[in-house]
Structure formats: structure tokens, C-alpha cells
N, C-alpha and C positions, 0 to 999 in steps of 0.2 A: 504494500500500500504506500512506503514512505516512499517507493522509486516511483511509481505514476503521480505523485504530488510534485514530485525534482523536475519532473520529466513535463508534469503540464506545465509548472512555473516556468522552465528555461524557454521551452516551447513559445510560452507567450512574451517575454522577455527577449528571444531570436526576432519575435516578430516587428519589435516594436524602431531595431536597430536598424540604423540606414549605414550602409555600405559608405566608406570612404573613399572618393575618388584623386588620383596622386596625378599632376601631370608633371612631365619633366618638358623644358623648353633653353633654346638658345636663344642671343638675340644677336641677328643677323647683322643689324647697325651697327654693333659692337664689333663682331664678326670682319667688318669691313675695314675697319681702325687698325686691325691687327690685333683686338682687345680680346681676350680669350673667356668664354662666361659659359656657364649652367645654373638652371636656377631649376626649383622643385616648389611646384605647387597644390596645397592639399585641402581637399573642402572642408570647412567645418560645422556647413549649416546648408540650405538649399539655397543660400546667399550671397554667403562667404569664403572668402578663404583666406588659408593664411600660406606664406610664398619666403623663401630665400634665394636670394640671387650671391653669386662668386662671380667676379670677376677682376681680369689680371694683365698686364703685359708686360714684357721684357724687352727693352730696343725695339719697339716696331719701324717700321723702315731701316735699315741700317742707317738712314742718315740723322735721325732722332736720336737724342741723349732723353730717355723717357725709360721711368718705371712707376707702376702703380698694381695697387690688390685695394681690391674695393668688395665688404660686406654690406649684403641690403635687406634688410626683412621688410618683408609688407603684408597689410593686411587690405583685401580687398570688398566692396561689397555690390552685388549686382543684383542693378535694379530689375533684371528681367523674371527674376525670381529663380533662376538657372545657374547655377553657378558657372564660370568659368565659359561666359555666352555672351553676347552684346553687351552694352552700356555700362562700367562700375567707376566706381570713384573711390580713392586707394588712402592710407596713410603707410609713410613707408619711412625707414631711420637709415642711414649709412654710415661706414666707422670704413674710412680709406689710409693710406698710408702710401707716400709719392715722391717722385724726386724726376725733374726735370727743369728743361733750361727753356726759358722766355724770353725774346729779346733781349738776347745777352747776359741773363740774369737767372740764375740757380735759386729754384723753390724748392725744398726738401723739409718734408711737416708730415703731422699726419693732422685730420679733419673727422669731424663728426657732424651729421646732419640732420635733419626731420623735415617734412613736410609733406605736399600730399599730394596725388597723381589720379589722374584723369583719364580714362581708356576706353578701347574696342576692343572685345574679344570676337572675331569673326570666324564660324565653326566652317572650316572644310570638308571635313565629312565628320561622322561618329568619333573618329580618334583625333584628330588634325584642326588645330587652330592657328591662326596668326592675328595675334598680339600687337595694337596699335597703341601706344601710352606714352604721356611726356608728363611731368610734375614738377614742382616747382617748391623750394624748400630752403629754410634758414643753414646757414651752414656756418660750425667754427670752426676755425683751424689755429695750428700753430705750425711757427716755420726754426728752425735749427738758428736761423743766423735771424727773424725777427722777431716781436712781438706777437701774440695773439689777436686773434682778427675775427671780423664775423663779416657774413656775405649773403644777399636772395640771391641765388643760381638755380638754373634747370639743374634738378638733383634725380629725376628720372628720367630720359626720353628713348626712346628705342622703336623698332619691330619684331618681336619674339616670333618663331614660330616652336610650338608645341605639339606634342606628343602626350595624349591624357592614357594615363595606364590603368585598370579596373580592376 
């Protein structure tokens, strides 16, 4: 008797759980930079989700004196009622760490950022999307040889395309 009681409760407790969906995605604008990224996104609601993105480069062009490694979490919310499907509006943080030269002038810092990000997820087919998103965000940094600084910069922009895994 006490295993058909386990057995209805899990039963009806199995029923009530909704499946989480993972997608993994690159973002091809990055891609084009020579900027190397993966990001992983996971639903947490039929709304929402929540996302990390990696991103990194070493020398891109040989003729660049450039490096950087950029972490970004974000949380997403879409309005379509669908997660990870047309219209959402994001809040996203990044913590970068960088060192390259600017008209003749060597920046080497690491930054930290928040703000919040705007987007398209356009479904290709059942698995296949491509990720349309720019945001915009307070950013501080600190640099080796100056002071600490605060700055509004595009802190997201891109085109992902993803791959949702079930």
C-alpha cells in the first residue's frame, strides 16, 4: 500500500514539472572580430531565461596589439510568452579584463558592467535560432597606469545564432 501512495504522489509531482530547455549559441559579430565566444542558455519559466556568455581574443589580426576575456550573464524575459522566440528585453552584468593600444596609447584594466539589452529571437526551424540584440549599460573600469572611470557604452550588441538542445 505504502508503494502505490510513492508511486501516485511522484506520479502526480512528474506531472506537474516542465522540462528545461538548454540552448547553446555563438555570436557570429563577435565571430567576425576574431573574438572567440559560447554562450549557454537555459529557461527558467515559459518566459524567461537565464544565459552566460564567454568571450575572448588573443592578437586578432596580426597587426593588433589586442587582448581581452569578457564574462556576461543575463537574464532574459519574452514577451511572446515562448521562451527563447521573438520580442524580450534582457538585464545583463559583465566583469572583462583587457589590454590594448588606442591611438598610440596603452589601456590595460579590467571593467565591470550592468545594464540592459533589447532583442529578437527569430526561430529557424524547431532547433535553430538567430539572435538579434544590442544593450546598452553603465560600465566601470580601472586602468594599470590611470585612475578609475565610469562610462554609458553599448555593453551588449551582436547576432547569435543558436542551437536549442531538449
Amino acid at each position: 500500500m505504502r508503494n502505490i501512495i510513492v508511486a501516485v504522489i511522484l506520479s502526480g509531482l512528474s506531472a506537474t514539472v516542465k522540462a528545461q530547455v538548454l540552448a547553446v549559441s555563438t555570436d557570429v559579430a563577435w565571430l567576425a572580430t576574431q573574438t572567440y565566444n559560447a554562450a549557454a542558455e537555459l529557461t527558467i519559466s515559459s518566459r524567461s531565461t537565464l544565459g552566460l556568455n564567454i568571450m575572448g581574443n588573443y592578437h586578432p589580426w596580426a597587426l593588433h596589439d589586442m587582448r581581452m576575456i569578457v564574462l556576461q550573464p543575463e537574464w532574459r524575459y519574452y514577451f511572446s510568452g515562448r521562451a527563447m522566440a521573438y520580442h524580450y528585453v534582457g538585464i545583463h552584468g559583465l566583469v572583462a579584463n583587457y589590454d590594448f593600444v588606442w591611438k598610440d596609447e596603452r589601456h590595460h584594466g579590467d571593467a565591470i558592467a550592468g545594464g540592459f539589452t533589447l532583442g529578437y529571437a527569430l526561430p529557424l526551424s524547431e532547433r535553430w535560432n538567430v539572435d538579434f540584440h544590442a544593450g546598452l549599460g553603465l560600465a566601470f573600469y580601472h586602468e594599470e597606469a590611470k585612475s578609475v572611470g565610469t562610462m554609458i557604452l553599448p555593453t551588449r550588441i551582436g547576432v547569435s545564432l543558436s542551437y536549442i538542445l531538449r
